[in-house]
Every structure is written in C-alpha cells, then in structure tokens.
C-alpha positions as CSV (number, residue, x, y, z in Angstrom):
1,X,-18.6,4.3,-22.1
2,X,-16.9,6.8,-19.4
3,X,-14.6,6.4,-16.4
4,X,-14.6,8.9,-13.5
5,X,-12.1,9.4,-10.7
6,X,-13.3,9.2,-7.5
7,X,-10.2,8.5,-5.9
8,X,-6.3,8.6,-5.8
9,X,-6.8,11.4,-8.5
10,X,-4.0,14.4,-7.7
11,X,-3.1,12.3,-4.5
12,X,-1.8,9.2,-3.7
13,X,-4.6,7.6,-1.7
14,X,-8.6,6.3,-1.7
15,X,-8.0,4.9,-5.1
16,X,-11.3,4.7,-6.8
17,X,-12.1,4.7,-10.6
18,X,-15.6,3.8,-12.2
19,X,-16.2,2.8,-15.5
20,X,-19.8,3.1,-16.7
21,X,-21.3,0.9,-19.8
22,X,-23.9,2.9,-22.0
23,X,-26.2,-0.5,-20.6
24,X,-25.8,1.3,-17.0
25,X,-23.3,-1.6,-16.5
26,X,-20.8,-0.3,-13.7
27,X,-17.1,-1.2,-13.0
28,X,-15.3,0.3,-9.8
29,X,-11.8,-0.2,-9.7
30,X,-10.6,-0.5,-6.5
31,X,-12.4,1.2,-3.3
32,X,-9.9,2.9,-0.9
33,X,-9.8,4.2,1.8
34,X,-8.0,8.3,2.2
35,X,-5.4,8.1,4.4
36,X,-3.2,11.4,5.6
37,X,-4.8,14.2,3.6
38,X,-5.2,16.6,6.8
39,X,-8.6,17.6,7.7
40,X,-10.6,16.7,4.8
41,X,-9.7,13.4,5.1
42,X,-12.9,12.0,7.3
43,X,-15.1,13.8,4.5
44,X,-13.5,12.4,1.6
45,X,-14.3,8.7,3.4
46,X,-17.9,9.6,3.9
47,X,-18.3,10.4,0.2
48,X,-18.3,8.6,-2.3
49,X,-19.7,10.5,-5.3
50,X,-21.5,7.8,-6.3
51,X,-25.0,5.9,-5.8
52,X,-23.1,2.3,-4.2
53,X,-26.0,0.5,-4.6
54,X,-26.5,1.0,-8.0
55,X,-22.5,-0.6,-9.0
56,X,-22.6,-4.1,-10.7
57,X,-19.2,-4.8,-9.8
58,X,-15.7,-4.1,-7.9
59,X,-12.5,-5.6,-8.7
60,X,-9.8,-4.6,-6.5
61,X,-6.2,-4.7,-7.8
62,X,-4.3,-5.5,-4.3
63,X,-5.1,-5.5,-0.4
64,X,-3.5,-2.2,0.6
65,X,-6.0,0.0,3.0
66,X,-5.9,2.9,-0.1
67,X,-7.1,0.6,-2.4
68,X,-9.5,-2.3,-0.4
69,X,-10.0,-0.3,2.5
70,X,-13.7,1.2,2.3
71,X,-15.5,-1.6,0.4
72,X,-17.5,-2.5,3.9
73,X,-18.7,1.0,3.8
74,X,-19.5,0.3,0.3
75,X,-21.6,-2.6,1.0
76,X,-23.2,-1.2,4.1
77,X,-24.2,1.5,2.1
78,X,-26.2,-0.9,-0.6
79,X,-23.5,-2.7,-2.9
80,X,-24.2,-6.1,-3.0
81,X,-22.6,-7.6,-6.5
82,X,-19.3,-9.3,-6.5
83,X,-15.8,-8.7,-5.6
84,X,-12.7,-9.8,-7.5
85,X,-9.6,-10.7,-7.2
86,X,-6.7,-13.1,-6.9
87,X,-6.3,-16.0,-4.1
88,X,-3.8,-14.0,-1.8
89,X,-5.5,-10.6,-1.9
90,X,-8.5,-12.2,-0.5
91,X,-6.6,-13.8,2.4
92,X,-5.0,-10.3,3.2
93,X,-8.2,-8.3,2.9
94,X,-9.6,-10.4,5.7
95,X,-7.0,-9.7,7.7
96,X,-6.4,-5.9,6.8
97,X,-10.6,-4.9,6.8
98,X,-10.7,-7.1,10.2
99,X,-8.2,-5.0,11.7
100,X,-9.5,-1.4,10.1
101,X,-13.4,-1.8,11.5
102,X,-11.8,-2.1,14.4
103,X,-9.8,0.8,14.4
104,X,-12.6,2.8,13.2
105,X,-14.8,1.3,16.5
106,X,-11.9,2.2,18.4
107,X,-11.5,6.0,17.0
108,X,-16.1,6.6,17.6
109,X,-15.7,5.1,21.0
110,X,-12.7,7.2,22.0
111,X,-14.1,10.5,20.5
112,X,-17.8,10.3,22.1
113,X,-15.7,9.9,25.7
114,X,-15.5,13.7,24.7
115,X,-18.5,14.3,24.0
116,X,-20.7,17.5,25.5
117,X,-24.5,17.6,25.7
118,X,-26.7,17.7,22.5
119,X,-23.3,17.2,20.2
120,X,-23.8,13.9,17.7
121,X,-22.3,10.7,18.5
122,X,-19.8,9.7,16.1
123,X,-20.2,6.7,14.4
124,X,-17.4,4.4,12.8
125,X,-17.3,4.0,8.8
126,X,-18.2,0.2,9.0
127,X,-18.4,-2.3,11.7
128,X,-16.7,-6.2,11.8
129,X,-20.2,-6.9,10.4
130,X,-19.8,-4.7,7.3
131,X,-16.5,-6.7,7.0
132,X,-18.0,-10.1,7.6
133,X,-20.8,-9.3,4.3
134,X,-18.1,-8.0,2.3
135,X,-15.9,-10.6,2.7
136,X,-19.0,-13.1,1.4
137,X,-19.3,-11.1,-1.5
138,X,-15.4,-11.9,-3.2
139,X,-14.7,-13.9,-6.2
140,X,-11.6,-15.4,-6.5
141,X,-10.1,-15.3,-10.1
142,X,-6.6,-16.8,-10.7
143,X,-3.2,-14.9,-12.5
144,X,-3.3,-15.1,-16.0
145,X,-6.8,-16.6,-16.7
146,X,-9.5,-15.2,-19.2
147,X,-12.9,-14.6,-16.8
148,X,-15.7,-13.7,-18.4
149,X,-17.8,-11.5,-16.0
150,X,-21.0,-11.1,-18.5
151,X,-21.4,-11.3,-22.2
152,X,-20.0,-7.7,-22.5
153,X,-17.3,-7.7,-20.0
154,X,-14.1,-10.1,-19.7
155,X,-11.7,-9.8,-16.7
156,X,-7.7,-10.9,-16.8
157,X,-5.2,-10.1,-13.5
158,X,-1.7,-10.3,-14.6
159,X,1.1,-10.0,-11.6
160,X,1.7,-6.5,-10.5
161,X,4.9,-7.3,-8.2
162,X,3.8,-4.7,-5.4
163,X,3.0,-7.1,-3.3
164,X,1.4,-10.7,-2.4
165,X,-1.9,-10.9,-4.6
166,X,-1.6,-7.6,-6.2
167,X,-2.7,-7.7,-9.7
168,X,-2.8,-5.7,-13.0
169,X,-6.7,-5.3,-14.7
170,X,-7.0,-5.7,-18.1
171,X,-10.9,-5.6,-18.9
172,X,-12.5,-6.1,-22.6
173,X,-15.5,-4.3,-22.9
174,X,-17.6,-5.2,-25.8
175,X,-19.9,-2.1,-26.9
176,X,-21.8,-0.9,-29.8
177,X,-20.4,-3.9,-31.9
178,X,-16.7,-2.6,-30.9
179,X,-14.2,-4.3,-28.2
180,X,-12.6,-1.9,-25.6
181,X,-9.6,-2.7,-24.1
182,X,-8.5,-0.7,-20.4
183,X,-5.6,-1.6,-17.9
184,X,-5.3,-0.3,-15.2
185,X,-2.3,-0.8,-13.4
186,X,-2.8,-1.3,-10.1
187,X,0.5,0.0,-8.1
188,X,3.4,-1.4,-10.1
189,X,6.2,-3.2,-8.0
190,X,10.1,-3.3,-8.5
191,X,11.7,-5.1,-11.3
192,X,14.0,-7.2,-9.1
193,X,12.4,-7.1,-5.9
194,X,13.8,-8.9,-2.8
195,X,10.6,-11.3,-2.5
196,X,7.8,-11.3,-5.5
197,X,8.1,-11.6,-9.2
198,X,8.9,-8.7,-11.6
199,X,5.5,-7.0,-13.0
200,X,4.2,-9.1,-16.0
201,X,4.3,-7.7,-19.5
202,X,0.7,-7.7,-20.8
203,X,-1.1,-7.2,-24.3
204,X,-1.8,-4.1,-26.2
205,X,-4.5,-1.5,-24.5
206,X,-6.9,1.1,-25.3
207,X,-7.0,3.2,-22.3
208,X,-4.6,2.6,-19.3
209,X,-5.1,4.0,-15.5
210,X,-2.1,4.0,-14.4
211,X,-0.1,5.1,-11.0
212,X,2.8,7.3,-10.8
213,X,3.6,7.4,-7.2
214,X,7.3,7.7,-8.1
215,X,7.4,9.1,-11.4
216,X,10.0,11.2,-11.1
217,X,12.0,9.3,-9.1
218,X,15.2,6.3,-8.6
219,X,15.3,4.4,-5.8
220,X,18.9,3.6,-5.8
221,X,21.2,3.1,-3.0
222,X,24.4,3.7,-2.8
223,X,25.0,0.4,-1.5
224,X,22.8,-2.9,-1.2
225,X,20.0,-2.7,1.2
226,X,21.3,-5.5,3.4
227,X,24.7,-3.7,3.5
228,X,23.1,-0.4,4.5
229,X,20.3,-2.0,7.3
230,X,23.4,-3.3,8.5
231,X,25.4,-0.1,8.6
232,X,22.3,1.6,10.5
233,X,21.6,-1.2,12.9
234,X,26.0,-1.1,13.7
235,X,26.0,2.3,14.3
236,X,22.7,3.0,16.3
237,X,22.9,-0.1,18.3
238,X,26.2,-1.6,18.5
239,X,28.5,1.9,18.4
240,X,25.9,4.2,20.3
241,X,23.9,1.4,22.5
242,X,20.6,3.4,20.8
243,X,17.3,2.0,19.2
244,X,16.9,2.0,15.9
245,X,12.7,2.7,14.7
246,X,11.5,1.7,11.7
247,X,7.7,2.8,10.4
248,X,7.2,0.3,7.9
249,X,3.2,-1.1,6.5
250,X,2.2,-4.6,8.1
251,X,2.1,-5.9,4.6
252,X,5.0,-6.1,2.1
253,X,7.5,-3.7,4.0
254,X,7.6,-5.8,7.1
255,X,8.4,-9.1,5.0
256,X,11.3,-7.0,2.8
257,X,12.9,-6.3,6.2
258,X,12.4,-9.8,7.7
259,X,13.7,-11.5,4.6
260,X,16.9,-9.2,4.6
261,X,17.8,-9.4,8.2
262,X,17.4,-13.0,7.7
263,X,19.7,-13.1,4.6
264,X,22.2,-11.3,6.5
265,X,22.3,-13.9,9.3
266,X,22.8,-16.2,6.3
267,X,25.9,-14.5,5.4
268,X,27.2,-14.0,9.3
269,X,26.8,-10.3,9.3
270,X,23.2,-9.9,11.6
271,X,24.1,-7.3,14.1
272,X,23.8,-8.8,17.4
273,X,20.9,-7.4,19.2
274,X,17.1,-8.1,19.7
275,X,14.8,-7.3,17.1
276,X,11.3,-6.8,17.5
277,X,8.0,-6.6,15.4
278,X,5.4,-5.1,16.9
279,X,2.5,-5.3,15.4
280,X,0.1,-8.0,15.5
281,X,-1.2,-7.6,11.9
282,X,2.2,-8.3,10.4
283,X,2.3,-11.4,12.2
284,X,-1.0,-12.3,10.2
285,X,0.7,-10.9,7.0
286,X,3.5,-12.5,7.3
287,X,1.6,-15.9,7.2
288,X,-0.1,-15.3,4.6
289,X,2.9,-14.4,2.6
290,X,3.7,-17.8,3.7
291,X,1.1,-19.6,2.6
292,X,1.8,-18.4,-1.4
293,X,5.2,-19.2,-2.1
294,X,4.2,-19.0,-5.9
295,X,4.5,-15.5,-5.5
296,X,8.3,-15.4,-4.8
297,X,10.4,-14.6,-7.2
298,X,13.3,-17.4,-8.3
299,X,16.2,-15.8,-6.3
300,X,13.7,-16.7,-3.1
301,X,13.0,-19.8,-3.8
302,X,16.4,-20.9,-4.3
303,X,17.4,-19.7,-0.5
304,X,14.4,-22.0,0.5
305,X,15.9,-24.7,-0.7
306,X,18.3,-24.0,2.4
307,X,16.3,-22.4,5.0
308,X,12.7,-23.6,5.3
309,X,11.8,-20.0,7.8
310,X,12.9,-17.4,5.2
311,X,11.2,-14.4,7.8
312,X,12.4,-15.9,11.2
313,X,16.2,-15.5,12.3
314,X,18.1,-15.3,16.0
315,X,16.6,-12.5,18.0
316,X,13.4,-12.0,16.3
317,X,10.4,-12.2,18.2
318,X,7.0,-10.7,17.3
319,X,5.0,-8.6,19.7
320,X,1.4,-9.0,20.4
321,X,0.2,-7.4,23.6
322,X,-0.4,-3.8,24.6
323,X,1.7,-4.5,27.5
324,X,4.9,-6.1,25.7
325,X,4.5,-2.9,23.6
326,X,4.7,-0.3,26.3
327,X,7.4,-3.0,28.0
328,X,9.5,-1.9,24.8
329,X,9.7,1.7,26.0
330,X,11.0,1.3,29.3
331,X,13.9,-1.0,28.0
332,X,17.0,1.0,27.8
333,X,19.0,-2.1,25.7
334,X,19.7,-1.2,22.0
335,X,17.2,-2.8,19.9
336,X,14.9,-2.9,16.8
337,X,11.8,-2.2,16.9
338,X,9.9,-2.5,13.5
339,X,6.2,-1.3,13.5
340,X,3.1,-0.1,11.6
341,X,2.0,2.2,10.3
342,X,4.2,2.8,7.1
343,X,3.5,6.5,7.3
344,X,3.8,6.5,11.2
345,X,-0.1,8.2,11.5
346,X,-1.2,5.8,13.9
347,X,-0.4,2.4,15.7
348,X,2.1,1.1,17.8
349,X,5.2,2.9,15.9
350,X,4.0,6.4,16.7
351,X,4.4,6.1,20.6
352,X,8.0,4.2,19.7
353,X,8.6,7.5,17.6
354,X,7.4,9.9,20.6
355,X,10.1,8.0,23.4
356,X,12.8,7.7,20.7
357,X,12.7,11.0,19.0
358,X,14.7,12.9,21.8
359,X,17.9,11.0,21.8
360,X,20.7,11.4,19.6
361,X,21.4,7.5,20.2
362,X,18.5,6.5,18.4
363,X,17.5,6.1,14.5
364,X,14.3,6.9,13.0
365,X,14.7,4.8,9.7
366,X,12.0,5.1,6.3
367,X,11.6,2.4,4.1
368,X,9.1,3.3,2.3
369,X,6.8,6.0,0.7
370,X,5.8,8.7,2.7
371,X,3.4,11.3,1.9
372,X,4.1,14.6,2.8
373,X,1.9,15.9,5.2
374,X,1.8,12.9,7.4
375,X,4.3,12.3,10.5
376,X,7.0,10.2,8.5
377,X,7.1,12.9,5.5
378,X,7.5,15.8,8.0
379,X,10.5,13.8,9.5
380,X,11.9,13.0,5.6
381,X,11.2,16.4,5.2
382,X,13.9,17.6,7.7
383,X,11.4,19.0,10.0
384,X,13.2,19.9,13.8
385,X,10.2,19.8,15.5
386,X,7.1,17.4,15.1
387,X,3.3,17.5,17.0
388,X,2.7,14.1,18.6
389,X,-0.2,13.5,20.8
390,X,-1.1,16.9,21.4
391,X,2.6,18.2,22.2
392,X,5.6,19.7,20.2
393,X,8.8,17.1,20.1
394,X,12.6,17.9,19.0
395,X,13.8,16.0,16.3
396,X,17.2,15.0,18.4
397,X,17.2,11.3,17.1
398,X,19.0,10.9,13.6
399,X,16.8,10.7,10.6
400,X,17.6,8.4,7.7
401,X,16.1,6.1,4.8
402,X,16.0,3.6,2.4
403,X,14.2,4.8,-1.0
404,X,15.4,1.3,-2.6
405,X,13.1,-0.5,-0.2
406,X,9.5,0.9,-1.4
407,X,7.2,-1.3,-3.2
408,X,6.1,1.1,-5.9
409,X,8.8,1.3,-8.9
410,X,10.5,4.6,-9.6
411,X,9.9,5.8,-13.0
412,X,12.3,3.5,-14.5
413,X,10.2,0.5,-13.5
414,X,6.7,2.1,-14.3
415,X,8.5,2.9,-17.9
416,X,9.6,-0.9,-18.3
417,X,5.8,-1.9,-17.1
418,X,4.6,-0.1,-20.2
419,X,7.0,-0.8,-22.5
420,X,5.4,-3.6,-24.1
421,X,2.7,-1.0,-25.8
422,X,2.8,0.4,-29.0
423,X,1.9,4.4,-28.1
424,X,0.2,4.8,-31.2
425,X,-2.4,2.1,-30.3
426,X,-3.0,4.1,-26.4
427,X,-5.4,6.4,-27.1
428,X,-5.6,7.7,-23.2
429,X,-3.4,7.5,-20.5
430,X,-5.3,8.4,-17.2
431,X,-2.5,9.3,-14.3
432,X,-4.1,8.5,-10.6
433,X,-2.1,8.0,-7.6
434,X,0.5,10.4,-7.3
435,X,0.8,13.6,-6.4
436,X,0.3,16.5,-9.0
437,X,3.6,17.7,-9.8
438,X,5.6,14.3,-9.8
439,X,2.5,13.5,-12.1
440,X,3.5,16.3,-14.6
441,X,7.2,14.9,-14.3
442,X,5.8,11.5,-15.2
443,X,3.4,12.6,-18.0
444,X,6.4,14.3,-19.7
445,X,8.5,11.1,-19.5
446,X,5.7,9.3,-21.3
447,X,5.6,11.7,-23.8
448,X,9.3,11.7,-24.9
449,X,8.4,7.4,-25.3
450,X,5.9,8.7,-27.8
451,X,2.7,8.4,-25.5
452,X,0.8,11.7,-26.8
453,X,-2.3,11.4,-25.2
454,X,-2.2,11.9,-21.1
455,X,-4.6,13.0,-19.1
456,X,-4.3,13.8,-15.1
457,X,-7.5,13.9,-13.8
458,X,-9.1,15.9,-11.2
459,X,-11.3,14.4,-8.3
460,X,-14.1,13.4,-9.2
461,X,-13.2,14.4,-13.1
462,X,-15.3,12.0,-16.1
463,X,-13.7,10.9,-19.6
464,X,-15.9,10.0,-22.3
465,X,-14.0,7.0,-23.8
C-alpha cells in the first residue's frame, strides 16, 4: 500500500491525498481546488498527477472549495465511482460547486472578451453540468457509523468541528492478511467553538494525515470575541461614522459572525447600525447550517431554547443583487458590510475593500486565515500599498483582526485532537495543509509528545506504507 500527495502538501490549499491498494484499489482523500498560490495556480488545477478515471473512490472530509472544489473536473475527466461523505457536507457541496462552475464560466467568458486572432479560447475547469454528474455520484454515510466500502476497505467519519458536515476519516484497510488503520484529519476545528461540537476523540491509528494550518500558533484574544466585534463596530461606526469590512468565507465564518452579533443583541450591547451580508451564497449556507441543528454544540442549543432565529437580529439584512451591492458603495452611513471571499481574492468584498481602503474612517477587519500572498495576507502583513484591479491603493483605512475566530485550531487544539493516541502505536505522521515552516514548528511539537515518526511531504511526494 502507498499514499501520495497531490495536494495541500507544503501549502495550505487543493488538498488531495491517494492511497493505492497493492489490488490497484484507489482511495483519494479529498479533491481541492488551489486557491491563491500566484501564477501557478491555474496549472496546478489542470493537473492532477493522476489517471482520474482509473480512482475507485473519493471521500471528501468537508465542503470547503480547497478540499471539494475540483471533483467536477474529476468526473469530467473520467471518475465515475462514488463520493462520500456526511448529510450536511453534501447539502453544502451543492451549493458551493453550483456557485464555483459558475465562477469558472464567468472567468473563460470574461478572458476570451480579450482575446486576439489565432490565440486559444479559454475554457472553464467544469461546467454546471460537471457539477450536476458529480453531485449524482455522492454517498451519504452518517457520524460515527462503521461503512464498509468493499471487503478490504471499511470507512468511519467522526466530527471534525471545522465546520457543518466536516468529518475526520478513519479507514481499515485489510491487506496481505494484515489490517491498516489511517486517519486523516480533515481540518480540525476549535475546542469550544461558538456554533459546532468540539472535534471527537477517535481510536488508535496506524498512519495519520493530518493538517497543521496553525501549528505554531494561539488564537487567543485578549478579550471575548463579542466584546472585541463590538469594540471595532463602536469605534469605526458609532465614534468615526466609518464602515467597517469584513472578508469572511460564505460558509462557517459568516455564521460565527451572525451568531455573535446576534448574542450581543441578546445582551443589549448590538451597536446600532445596519449590517449587511452580501453575498448570496452565505444566504444558502446559512440555511443549510439551519437545517442541521445536531451539529451545534450544547451552549447553542440552550440559546435556542430562547430565540428560535439564532443568525437573524435588528439591522441585518442579506444582499443579493449586483445592484444592492454597488448601492452599498455609494452610501456614505456607517455600516457593516460582511462578504466573501475569506481571503478577499475575489467576489463581492474586494470591490468593498477597493472604495473603503482610502479612508481613515473605515475598518478592514480578518477573521480568519489568510494566506500570505493573497490580498487579505498582504493587508495582515502591514503592507501600505495594495494592487486592486489593475491599480495601486493606499492602505489609509485601519487594519485589524480577530485570530480567535478562525475555524482551524491553533496548535493547542490540533495537540488535544491527537491526544487520544499512543505515539508508540503511529508509525507515520504525514503533515499536509500548512505552510512549510509553521509545519516544521508543528512537527517539533509532535515530537516533544513523543510522536517520532513525521514526515512533511513534498507535492506530489509517495510513502510506501
């Protein structure tokens, strides 16, 4: 048996990891799409560096565009086994593959506009098609439930906590008379998040693929992250009548805020202003988180008990059309405007970044992880000026952040997910999703718990297990 990397290996995105059975049995893990790695990022998505047609299965740990976001170019490109995962991950992979094929549509129709004589038309990476067949091709398999896939291979998703649906793998492969047993992690969420359930302990592995997006990080605040939104949203909007931005991914991020604001009109202390998301997707996302209340954590359910619209408070109101977007530009009140995407690449929030940036009023705020060469890292980063649709901007407006809000734990949390393992037992760790020097922090944590054996692999890089 081996696994290779394909994916999220030295990097923090297109998370892709295949395990291959001496029977010619193969397992992908995950199939996401590369998101903010500069100029090689359109070849890394054309690439596999694998035969697709030739995989037997996929089962994809959570709905985030890294990790679900290039299965219709998978199938398009000849896979045609099954897809697994839990309820809600389904329901948000709809949503979230919907909404990329048409981005991708978008981006090949806008770019052969531009087009001069004898150059090639470019072509998106999968249509709503693609999506529709992939989409026909997903298994549903429940939390905490033994599924046998084939006589050799056995499938069990424990709760991650990252975010709705998102799941931990823990496979038994039975081979040469011998059981193997791999996790891989998935991204681990926050013990004690505002919403979801802490990450579920889970029984003893042989390998483990594990992220370490923050591995040598904390995310604490000094102060709660109600008490600091508030602080922001006071001084931007009530003190100096200014906007207050916030980049934050349609899924997960957007329902942390909601449910805070919300809690803090609970407790009377809601700044009064408007408040606006705009984004259509997080409108979809945020049903969906809806519809799975077994996913909230017990601190969440208890508010329900009191408040039946735990993401809906006074001066909320969710934007939908282009036009109620650009309306949002013009309008000198104070405001907040909360928008995709996350890393503030693309979408609505980077043309809310461009007419804010300039004024000292206004707040750019991060909630979440950034990587570095993308728009929000350069801003993190303390950069003074920034290159936004084809111009240079100064960075006038004030830059700040939440690190407690991001849904991957820090390296306390990832140390508490594996915990539960006796090191002697792990023969492997294999480090994916993070970038290379926080992942030689990380592997040196793991070692002082007594976990010897770490690898970091390299793109494209195969073990023999």
């Amino acid at each position: 048996m081996k696994v290779t990397f394909h994916g999220a290996a030295r990097a923090v995105t297109g998370s892709k990891h295949l395990i291959t059975l001496k029977n010619n049995t193969q397992i992908l893990l995950d199939c996401g799409l590369f998101q903010g790695m500069g100029d090689v990022t359109e070849q890394l998505n054309e690439s596999f560096g694998f035969d697709p047609s030739q995989l037997t299965y996929v089962i994809l740990s959570h709905a985030h565009i890294d990790h679900c976001g290039l299965l219709p170019r998978l199938v398009a490109e000849g896979f045609s086994g099954p897809i697994y995962c839990t309820p809600p991950t389904m329901d948000l992979a709809r949503i979230l593959l919907m909404d990329s094929a048409k981005i991708q549509t978008q981006d090949a129709e806008y770019a052969n506009k531009k087009l001069r004589n004898g150059e090639t038309p470019e072509l998106p990476l999968y249509s709503e098609e693609h999506v529709v067949q992939t989409l026909s091709q997903f298994k549903i398999v429940a939390y905490n439930e033994e599924f046998t896939i084939d006589p050799s291979v056995s499938l069990y998703l424990s709760d991650a906590g990252h975010i709705v649906g998102s799941a931990a793998v823990h496979l038994n492969i039975k081979e040469d008379g011998k059981t193997t047993r791999i996790t891989f992690s998935g991204d681990v969420g926050r013990y004690g998040d505002l919403l979801l359930k802490s990450p579920q302990r889970f029984t003893q592995a042989d390998y483990i693929i594990m992220e370490s997006t923050y591995g040598d990080s904390l995310h604490k605040d000094l102060e709660p992250i109600e008490e600091a939104l508030r602080e922001i949203i006071h001084q931007t909007c009530i003190l100096r009548k200014g906007k207050v931005i916030i980049p934050a991914f349609s899924v997960g991020r957007t329902q942390e805020l909601l449910f805070a604001l919300n809690a803090m009109e609970l407790r009377n202390i809601l700044p009064d202003v408007q408040y606006y998301v705009d984004s259509p997707l997080a409108l979809q996302a945020t049903e969906v988180l809806r519809d799975h209340p077994e996913v909230y954590n017990n601190g969440v359910k208890e508010i329900m008990k009191k408040d039946d619209d735990i993401f809906g408070f006074k001066g909320l109101k969710f934007i939908e059309s282009v036009a109620e977007s650009k309306a949002l530009n013009s309008d000198p009140r104070p405001c907040v405007i909360i928008s995709s995407s996350g890393m503030a690449e693309g979408g609505r929030v980077k043309h809310h970044i461009r007419n804010n940036i300039g004024n000292a009023k206004n707040t750019i705020l991060m909630v979440g992880y950034a990587e570095p060469k993308t728009l929000a890292g350069k801003l993190l980063a303390g950069d003074k000026k920034v290159w936004l649709f084809g111009e240079d901007y100064d960075v006038t407006a004030k830059i700040s952040s939440l690190k407690s809000m991001s849904a991957h734990g820090d390296y306390e949390d990832l140390l508490q997910f594996i915990s539960g393992q006796d090191p002697e037992r792990v023969k492997r760790i294999f480090l994916v999703h993070g970038e290379y020097d926080v992942q030689q922090r990380f592997a040196q944590r793991l070692r002082d718990k007594g976990f010897d054996h770490i690898a970091i692999p390299e793109y494209h890089q195969e073990f023999e297990l």
